[in-house]
Backbone bond lengths (Angstrom), bond angles and torsions (degrees), N, CA, C in turn:
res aa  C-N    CA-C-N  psi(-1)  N-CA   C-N-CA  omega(-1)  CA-C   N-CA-C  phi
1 X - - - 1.463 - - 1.527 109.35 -
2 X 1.008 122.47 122.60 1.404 129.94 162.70 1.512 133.58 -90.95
3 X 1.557 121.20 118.80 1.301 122.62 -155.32 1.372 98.75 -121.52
4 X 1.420 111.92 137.37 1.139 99.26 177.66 1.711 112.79 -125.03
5 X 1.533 115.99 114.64 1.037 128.48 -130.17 1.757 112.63 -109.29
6 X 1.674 112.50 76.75 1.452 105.18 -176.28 1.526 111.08 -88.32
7 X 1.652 84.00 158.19 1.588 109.95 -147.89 1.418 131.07 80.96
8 X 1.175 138.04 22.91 1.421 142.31 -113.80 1.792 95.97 -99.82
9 X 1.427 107.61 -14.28 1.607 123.94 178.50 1.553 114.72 -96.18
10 X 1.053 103.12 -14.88 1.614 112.37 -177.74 1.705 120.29 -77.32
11 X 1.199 135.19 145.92 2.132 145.74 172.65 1.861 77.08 -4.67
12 X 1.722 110.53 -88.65 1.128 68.06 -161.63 1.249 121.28 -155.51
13 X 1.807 99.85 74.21 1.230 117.29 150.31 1.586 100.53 -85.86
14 X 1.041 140.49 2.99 1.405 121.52 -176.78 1.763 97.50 -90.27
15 X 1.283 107.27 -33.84 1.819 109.00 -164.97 1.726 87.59 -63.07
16 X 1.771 109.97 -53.04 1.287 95.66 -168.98 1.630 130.47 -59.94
17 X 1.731 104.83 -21.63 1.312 87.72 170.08 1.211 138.73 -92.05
18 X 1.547 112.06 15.55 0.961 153.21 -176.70 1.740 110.57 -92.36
19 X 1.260 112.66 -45.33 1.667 108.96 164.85 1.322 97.98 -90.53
20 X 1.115 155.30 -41.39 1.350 133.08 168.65 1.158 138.92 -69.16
21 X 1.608 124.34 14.99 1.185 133.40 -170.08 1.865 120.43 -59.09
22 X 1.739 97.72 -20.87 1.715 101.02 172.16 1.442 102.84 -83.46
23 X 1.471 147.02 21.53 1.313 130.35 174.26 1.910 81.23 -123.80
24 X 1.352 83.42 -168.49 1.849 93.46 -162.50 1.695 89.35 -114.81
25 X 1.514 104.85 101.55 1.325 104.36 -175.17 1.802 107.45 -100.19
26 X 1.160 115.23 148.60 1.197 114.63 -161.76 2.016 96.34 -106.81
27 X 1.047 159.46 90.90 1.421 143.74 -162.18 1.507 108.47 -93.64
28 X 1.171 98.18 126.28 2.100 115.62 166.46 0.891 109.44 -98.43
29 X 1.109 119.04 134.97 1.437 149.30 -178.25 1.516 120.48 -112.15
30 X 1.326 119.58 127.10 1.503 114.49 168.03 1.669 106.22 -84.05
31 X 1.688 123.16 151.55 2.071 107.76 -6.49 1.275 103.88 -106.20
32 X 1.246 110.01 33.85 2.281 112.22 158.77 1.508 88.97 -52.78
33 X 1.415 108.95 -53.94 1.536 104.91 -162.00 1.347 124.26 -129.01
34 X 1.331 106.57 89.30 1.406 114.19 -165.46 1.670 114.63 -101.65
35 X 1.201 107.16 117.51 1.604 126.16 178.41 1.449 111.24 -34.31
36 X 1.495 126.30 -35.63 1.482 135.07 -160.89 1.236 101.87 -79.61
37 X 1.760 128.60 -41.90 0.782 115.27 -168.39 1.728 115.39 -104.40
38 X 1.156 111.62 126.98 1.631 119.33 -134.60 1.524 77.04 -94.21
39 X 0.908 121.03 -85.28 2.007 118.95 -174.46 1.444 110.74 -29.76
40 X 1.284 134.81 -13.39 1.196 131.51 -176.13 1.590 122.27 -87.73
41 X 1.473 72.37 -33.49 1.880 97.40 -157.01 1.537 89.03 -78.51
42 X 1.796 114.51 -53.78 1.442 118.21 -154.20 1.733 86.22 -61.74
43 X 1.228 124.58 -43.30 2.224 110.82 -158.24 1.689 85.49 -71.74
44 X 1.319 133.93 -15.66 1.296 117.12 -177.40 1.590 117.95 -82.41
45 X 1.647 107.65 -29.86 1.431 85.71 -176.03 1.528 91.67 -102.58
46 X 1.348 132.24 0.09 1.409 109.32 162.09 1.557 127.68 -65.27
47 X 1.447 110.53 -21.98 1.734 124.74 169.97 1.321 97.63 -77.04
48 X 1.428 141.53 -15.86 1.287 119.46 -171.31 1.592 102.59 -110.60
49 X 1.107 116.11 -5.59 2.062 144.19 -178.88 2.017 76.98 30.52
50 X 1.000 126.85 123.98 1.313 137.63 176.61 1.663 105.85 -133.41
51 X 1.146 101.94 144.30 1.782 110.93 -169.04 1.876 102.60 -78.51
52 X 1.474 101.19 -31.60 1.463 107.18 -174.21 1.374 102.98 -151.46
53 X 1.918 112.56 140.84 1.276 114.76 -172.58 1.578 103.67 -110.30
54 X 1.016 152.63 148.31 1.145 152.42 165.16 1.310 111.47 -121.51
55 X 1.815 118.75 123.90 1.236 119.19 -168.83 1.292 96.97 -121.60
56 X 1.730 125.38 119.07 1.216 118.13 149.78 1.443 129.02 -118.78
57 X 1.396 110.04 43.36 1.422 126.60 -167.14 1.705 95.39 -81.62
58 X 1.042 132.09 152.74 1.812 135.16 155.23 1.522 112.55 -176.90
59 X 1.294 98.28 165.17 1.570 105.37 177.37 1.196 110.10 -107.16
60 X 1.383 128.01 91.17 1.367 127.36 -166.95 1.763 102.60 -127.20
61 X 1.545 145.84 60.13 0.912 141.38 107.63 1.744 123.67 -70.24
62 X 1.647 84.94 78.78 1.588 102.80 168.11 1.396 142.00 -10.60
63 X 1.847 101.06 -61.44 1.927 88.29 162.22 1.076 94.86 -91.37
64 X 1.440 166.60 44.27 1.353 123.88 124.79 1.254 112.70 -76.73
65 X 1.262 131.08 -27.54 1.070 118.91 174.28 1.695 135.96 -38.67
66 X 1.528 96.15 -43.88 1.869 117.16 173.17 2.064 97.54 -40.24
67 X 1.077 90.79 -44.16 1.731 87.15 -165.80 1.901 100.84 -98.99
68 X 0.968 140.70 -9.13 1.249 155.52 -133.57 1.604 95.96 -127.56
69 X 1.308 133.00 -5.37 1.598 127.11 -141.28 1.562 107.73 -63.55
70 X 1.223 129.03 -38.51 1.358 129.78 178.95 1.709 108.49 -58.66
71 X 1.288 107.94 -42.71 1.238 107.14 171.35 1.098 139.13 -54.98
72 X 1.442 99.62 -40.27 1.752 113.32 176.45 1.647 108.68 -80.96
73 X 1.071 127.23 2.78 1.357 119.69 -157.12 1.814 91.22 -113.57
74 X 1.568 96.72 -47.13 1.788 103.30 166.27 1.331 132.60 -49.81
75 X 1.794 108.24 -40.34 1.337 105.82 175.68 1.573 104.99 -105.96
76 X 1.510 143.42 -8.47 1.366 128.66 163.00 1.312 120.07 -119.24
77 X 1.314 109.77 18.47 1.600 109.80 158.91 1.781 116.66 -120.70
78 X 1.392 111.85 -54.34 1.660 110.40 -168.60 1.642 104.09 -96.18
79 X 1.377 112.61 3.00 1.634 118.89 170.57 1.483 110.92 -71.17
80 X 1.667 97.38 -37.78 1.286 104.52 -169.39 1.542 109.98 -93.26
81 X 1.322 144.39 5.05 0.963 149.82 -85.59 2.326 81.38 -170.49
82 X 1.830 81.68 -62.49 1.788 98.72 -169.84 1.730 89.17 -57.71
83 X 1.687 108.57 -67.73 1.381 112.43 -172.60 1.645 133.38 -25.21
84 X 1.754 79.17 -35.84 2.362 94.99 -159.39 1.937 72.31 -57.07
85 X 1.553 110.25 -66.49 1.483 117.51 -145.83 1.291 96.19 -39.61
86 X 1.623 121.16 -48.89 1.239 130.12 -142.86 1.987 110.25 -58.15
87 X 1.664 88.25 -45.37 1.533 123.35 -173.93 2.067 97.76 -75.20
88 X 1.412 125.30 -35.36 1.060 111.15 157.66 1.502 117.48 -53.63
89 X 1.265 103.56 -88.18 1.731 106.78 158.21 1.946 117.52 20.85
90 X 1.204 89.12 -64.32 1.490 116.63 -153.61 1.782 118.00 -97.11
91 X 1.539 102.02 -21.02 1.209 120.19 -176.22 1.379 108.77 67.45
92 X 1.670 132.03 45.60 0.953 119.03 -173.88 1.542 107.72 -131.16
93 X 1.470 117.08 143.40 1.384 118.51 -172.13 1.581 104.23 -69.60
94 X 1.339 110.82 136.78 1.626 125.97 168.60 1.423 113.49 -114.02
95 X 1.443 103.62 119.58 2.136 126.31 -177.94 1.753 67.43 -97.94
96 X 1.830 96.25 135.87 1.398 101.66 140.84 1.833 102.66 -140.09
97 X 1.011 99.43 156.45 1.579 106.45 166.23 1.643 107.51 -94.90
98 X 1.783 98.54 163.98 1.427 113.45 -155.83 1.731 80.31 -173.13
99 X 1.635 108.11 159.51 0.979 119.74 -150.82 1.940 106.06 -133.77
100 X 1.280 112.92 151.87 1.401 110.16 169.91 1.498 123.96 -66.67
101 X 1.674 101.04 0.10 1.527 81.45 177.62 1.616 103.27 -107.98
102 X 1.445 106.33 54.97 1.882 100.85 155.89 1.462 108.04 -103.83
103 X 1.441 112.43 26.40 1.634 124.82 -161.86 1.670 91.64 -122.10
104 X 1.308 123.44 131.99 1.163 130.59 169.63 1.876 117.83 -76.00
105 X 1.167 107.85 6.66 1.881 104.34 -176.28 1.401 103.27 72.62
106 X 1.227 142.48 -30.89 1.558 118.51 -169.86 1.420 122.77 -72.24
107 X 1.331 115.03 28.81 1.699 112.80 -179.43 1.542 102.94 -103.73
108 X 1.578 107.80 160.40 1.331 102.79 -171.80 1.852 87.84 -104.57
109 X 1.065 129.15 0.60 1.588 118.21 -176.26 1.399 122.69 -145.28
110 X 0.683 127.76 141.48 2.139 122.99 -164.28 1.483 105.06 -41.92
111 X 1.208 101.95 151.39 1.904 118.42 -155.44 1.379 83.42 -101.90
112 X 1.613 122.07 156.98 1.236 138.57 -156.55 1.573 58.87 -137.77
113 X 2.077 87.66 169.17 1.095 119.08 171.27 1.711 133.55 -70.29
114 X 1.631 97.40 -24.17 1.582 104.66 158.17 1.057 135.30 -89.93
115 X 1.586 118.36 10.42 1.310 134.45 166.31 1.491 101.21 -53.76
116 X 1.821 104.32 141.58 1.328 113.79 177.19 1.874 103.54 -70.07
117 X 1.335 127.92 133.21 1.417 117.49 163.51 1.406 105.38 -98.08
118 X 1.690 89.87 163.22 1.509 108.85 -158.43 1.364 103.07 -137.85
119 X 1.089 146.68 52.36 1.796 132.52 -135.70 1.979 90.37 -94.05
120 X 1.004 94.05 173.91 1.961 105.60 -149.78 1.906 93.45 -121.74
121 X 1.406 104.37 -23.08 1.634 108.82 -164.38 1.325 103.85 -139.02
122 X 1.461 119.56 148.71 1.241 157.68 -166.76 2.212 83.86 -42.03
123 X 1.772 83.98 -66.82 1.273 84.45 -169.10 1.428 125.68 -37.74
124 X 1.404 113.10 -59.17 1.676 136.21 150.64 1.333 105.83 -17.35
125 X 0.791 125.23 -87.64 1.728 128.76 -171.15 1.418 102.28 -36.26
126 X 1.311 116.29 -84.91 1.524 123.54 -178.66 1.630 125.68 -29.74
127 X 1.187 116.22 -38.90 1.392 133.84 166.59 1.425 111.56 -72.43
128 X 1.379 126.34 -26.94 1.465 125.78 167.81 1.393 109.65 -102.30
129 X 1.034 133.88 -18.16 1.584 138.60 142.74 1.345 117.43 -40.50
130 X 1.160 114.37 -42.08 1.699 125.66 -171.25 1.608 99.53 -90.62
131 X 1.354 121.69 -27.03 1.770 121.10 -179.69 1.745 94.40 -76.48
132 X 0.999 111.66 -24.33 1.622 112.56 -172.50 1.808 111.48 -82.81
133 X 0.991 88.73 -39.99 1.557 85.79 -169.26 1.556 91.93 -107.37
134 X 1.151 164.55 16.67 1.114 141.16 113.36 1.595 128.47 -56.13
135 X 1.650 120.53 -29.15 1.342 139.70 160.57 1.527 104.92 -36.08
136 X 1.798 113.67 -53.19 1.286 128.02 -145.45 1.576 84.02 -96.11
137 X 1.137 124.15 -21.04 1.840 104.70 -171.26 1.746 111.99 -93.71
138 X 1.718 94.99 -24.13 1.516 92.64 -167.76 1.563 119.68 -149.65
139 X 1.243 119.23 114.96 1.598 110.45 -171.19 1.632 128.91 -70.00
140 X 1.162 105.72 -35.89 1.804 132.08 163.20 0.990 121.63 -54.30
141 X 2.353 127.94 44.76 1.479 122.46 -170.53 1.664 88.51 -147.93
142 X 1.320 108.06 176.92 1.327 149.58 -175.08 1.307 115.78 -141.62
143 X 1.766 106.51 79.14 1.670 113.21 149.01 1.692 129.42 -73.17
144 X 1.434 93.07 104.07 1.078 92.03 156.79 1.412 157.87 -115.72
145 X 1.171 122.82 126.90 1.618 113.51 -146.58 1.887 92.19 -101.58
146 X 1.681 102.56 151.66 1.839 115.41 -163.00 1.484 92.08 -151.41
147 X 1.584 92.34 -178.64 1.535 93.83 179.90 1.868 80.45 -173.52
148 X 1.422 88.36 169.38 1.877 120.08 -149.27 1.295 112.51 -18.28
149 X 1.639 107.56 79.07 1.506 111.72 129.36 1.065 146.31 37.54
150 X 1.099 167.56 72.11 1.362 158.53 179.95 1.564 108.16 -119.86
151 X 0.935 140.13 157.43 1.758 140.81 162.91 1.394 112.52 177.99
152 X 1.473 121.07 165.55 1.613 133.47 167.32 1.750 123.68 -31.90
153 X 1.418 75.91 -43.93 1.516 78.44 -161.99 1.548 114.28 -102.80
154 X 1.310 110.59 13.96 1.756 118.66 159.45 1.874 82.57 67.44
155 X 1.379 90.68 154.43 1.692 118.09 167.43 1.684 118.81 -75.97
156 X 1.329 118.74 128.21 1.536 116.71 -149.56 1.516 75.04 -89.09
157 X 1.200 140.94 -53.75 1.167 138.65 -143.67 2.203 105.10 -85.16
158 X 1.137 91.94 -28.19 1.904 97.48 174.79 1.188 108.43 -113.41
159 X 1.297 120.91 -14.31 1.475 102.73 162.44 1.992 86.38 116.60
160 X 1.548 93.49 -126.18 1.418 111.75 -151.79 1.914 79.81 -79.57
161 X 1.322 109.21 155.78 1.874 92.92 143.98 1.608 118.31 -117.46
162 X 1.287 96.85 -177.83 1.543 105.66 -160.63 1.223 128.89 -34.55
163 X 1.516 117.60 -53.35 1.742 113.88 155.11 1.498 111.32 -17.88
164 X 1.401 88.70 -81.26 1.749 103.50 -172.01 1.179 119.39 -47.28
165 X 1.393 139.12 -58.06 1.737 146.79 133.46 1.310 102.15 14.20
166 X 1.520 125.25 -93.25 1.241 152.23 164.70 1.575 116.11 -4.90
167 X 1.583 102.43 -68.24 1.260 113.24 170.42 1.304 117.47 -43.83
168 X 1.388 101.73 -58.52 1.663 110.16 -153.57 1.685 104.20 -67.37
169 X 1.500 102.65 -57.21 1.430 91.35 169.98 1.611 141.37 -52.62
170 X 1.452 109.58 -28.11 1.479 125.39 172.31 1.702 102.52 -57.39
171 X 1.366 119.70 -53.59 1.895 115.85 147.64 1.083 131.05 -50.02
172 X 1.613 116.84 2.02 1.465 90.66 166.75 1.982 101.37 -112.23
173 X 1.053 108.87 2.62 1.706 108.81 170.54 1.391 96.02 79.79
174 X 1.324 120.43 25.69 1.361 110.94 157.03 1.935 141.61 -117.47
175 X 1.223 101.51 143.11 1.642 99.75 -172.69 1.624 106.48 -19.27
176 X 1.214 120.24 138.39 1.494 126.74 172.98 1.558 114.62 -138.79
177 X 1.223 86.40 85.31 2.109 120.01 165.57 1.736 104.64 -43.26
178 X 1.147 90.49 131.04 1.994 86.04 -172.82 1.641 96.03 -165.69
179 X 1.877 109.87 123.31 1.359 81.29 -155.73 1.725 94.10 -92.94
180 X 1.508 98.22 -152.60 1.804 101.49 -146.22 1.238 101.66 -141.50
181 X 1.250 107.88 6.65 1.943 111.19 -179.93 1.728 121.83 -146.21
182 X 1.266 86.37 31.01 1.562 107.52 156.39 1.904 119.99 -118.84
183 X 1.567 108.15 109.89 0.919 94.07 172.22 1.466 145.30 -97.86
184 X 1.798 139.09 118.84 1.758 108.98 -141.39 1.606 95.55 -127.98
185 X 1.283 116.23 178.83 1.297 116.94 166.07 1.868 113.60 -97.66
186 X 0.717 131.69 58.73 1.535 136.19 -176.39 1.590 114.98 -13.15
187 X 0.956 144.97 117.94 1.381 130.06 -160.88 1.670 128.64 -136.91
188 X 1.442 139.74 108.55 0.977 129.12 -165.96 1.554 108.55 -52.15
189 X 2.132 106.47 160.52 1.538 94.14 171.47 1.943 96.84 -95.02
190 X 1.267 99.99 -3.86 1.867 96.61 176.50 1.400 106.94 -90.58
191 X 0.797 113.55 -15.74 1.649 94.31 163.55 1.671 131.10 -113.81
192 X 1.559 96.02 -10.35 1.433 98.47 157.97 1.896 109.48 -89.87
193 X 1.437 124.40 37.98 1.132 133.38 179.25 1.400 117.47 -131.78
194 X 1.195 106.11 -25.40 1.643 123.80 130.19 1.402 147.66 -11.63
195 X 1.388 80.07 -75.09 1.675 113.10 -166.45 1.837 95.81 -94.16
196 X 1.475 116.04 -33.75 1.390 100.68 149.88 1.531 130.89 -73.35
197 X 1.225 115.90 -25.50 1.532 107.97 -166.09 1.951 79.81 -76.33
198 X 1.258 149.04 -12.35 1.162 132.31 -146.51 2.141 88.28 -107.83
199 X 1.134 90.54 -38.41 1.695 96.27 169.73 1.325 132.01 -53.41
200 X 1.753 106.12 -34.06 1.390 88.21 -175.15 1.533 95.65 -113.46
201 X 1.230 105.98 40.68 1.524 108.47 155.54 1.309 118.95 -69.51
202 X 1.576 90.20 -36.07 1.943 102.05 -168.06 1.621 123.59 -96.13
203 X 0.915 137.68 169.06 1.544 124.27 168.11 0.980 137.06 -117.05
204 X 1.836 101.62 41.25 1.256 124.01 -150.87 1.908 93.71 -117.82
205 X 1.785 95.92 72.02 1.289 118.75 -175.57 1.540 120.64 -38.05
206 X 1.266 137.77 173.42 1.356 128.18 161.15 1.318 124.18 127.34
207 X 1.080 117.74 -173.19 1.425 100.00 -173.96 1.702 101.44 -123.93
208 X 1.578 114.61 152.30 1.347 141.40 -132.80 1.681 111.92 -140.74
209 X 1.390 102.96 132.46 1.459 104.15 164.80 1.466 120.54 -107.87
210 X 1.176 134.11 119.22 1.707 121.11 -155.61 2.175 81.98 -137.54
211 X 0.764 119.62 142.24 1.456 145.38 -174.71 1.507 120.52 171.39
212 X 1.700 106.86 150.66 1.394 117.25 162.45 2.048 112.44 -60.56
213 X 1.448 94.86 120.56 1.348 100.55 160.17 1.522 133.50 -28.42
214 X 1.136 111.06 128.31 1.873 108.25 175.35 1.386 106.22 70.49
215 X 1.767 95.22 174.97 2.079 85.23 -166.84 1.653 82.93 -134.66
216 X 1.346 85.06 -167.55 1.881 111.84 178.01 1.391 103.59 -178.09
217 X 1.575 106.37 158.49 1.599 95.37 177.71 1.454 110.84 -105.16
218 X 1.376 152.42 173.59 1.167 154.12 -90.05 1.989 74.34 -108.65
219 X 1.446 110.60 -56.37 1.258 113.41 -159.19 1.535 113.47 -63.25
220 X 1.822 106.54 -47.86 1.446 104.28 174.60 1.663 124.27 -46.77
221 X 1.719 103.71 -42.60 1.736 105.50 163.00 1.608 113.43 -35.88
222 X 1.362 105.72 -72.48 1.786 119.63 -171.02 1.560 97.00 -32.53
223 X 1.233 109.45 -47.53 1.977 105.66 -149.00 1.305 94.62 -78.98
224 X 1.800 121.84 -34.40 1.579 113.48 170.09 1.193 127.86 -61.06
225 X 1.740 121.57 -28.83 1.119 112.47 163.15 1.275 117.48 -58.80
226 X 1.371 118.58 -52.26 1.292 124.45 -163.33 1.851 104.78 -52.43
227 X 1.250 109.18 -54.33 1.646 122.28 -177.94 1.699 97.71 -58.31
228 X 1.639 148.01 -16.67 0.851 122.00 -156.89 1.733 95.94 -101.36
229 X 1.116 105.16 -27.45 1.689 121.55 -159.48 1.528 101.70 -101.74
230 X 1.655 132.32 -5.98 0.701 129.40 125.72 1.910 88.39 97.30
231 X 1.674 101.74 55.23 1.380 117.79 179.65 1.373 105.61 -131.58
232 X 1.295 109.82 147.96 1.494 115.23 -164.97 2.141 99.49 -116.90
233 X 0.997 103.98 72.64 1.380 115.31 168.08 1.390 133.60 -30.40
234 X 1.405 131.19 159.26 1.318 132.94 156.26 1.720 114.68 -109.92
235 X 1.356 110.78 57.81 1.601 127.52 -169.84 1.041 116.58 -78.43
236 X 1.552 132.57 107.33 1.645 132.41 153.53 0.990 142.71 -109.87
237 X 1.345 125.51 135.31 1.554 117.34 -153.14 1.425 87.74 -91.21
238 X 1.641 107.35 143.53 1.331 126.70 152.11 1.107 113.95 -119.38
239 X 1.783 119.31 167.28 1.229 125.15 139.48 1.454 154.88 -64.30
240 X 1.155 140.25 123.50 1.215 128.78 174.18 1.474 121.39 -2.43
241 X 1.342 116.14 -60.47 1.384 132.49 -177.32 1.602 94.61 -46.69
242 X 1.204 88.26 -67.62 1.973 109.05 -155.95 1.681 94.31 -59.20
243 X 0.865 123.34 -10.17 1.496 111.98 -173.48 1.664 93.02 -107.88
244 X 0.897 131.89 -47.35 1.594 105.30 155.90 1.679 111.90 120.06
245 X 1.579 110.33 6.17 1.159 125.75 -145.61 2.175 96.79 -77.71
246 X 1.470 106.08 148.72 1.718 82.14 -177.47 0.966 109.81 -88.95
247 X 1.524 135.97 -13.94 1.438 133.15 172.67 1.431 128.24 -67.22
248 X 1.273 132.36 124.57 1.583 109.97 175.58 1.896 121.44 -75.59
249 X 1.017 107.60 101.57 1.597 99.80 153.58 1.064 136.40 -30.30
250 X 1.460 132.30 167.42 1.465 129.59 157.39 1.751 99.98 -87.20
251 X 1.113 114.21 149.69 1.543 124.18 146.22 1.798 116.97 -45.93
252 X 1.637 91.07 -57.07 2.005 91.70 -169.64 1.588 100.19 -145.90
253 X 1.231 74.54 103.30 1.791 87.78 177.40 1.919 122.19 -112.29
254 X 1.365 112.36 40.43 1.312 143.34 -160.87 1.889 87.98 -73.45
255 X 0.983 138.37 102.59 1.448 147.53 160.57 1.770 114.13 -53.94
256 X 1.332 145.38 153.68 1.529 134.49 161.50 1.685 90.83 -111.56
257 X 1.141 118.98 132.65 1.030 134.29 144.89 1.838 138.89 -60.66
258 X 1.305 90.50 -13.82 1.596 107.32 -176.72 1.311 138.03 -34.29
259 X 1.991 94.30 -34.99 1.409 88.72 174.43 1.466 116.94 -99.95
260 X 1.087 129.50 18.17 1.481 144.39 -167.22 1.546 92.21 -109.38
261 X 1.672 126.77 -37.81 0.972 108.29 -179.90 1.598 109.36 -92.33
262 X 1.097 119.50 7.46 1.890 118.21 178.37 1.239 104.45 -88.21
263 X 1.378 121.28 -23.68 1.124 134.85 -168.05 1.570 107.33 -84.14
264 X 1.332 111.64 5.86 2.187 123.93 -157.56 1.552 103.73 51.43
265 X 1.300 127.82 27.68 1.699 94.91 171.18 1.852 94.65 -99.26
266 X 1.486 93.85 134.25 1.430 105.37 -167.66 1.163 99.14 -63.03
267 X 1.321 127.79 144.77 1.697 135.00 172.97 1.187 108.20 -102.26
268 X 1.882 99.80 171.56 1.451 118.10 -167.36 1.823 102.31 -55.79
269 X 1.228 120.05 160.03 1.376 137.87 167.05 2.117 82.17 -69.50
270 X 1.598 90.74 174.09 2.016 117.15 164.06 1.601 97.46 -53.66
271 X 0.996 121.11 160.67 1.374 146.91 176.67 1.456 106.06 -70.05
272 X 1.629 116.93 -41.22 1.778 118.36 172.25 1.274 101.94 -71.81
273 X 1.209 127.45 -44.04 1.450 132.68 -155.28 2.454 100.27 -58.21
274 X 1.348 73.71 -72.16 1.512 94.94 160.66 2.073 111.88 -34.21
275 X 1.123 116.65 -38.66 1.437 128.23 -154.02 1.620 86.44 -85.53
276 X 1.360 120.06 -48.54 1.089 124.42 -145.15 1.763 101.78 -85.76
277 X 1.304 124.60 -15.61 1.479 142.52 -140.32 1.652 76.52 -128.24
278 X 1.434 136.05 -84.79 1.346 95.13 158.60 1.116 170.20 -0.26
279 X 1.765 107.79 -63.41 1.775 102.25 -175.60 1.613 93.22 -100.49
280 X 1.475 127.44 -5.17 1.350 139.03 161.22 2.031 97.88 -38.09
281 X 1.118 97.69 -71.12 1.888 112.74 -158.95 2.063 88.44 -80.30
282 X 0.876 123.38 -42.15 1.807 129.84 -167.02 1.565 94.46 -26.69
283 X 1.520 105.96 131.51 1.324 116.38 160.40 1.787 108.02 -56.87
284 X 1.394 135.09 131.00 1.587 99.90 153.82 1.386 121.10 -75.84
285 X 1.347 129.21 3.68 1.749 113.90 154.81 1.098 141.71 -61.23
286 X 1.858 108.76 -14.71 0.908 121.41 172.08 1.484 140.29 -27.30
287 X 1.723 94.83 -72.37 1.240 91.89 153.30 2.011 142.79 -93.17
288 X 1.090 67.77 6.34 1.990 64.00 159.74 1.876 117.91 -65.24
């Protein structure tokens, strides 16, 4: 099977090419291979004719987006949009990722996939803009929607992620603001790489909730790292408000995995479990 794998350097296109290393993965790279530009991309993966495309390219620094909107809409709505056609075109299955924040927070229990979304931010919209109009271009894909990230190879586009964040600042001996009323599922990119390589085994198309089990809010994470690695912090919980951020969050953006697991694709481990199997393998250069 041949995959042809954009972002292939990125949190976690690296895990994925890393669980897919027994198929013949083909990796794109930005800006050899840039999503925006649709004529480029389509003669590229038609020279590479790939059985399955996997896109984890996006513009997901959130408030820039508020001021950024054309941007975000170019690379996570009509990028994805060029691709579906491209992958029709081509007869080739398209994985895209999509995010928990097309969910407005007002649920009291993890959002299934027929939950109405409600997204609160620029970012939000655009990412459920892009589940829509890829839906509408192409039937032969795997949306899957995740939430906070973590992996080896840090986020090319934010830099370190939150683990790593955490760390680095706890070394510099300074106050660490973390807010306290968002609740998420924290999620490996190796084991949500997994649960994809186990997805597009099947052809049981559609769109998907794949996350680490159970939640915590941004701050309770921080203090587990801190308690696991055995650092004694200067940690304070804030609020959303108080932290000042311009994008709105959800409150509870807790995903069910249920039908991914009815389906046998094995799901993420707990969110600690995951934490612990992490900073277990973590380079400590990481965060330097």
């Amino acid at each position: 099977m041949i995959i042809a794998l954009i972002g292939a350097d990125g949190q976690l296109g690296t895990d994925l090419r890393e669980t897919l290393a027994a198929e013949d993965v083909r990796p794109l790279f930005y800006p050899d291979f840039d999503v925006t530009d649709a004529g480029g991309s389509a003669a590229k993966l038609r020279d590479l004719g790939p059985d399955v495309v996997i896109n984890t390219s996006a513009f997901h620094r959130v408030d820039e987006c508020e001021d950024r909107i054309e941007d975000a809409f170019r690379i996570n709505a009509f990028a994805v949009r060029d691709l579906a056609r491209t992958c029709r075109d081509i007869d080739a299955v398209l994985v895209h990722f999509s995010t928990d924040f097309v969910f407005d927070g007002a649920s009291s229990r993890p959002y299934v996939e027929t939950d109405r979304p409600g997204p609160l931010s620029v970012y939000g919209t655009s990412k459920l803009a892009g589940e829509h109009l890829l839906t509408a271009e192409w039937g032969r894909h795997f949306i899957v929607r995740t939430c906070g990230l973590f992996g080896r190879a840090g986020c090319l586009e934010k830099g370190r992620n939150f683990v790593e964040t955490m760390i680095w600042l706890a070394s510099s001996r300074r106050t660490i603001r973390v807010v306290n009323d968002q609740v998420v599922g924290p999620t490996s990119t190796v084991e949500l790489a997994r649960a994809v390589r186990a997805l597009i085994g099947t052809e049981a198309y559609g769109l998907y909730h794949l996350t680490s089990r159970g939640g915590c809010t941004w701050f309770e994470f921080a203090r587990r790292i801190f308690e696991l690695i055995g650092v004694e912090a200067d940690l304070l919980p804030v609020g959303s408000k108080e932290f000042g951020a311009k994008a709105r969050r959800p409150a509870y953006s807790l995903l069910d995995d249920a039908k991914a697991r009815a389906l046998g694709i094995p799901g993420c481990s707990d969110w600690e479990t995951a934490l612990k199997d992490y900073l277990t393998g973590r380079d400590p250069r990481a965060a330097g």
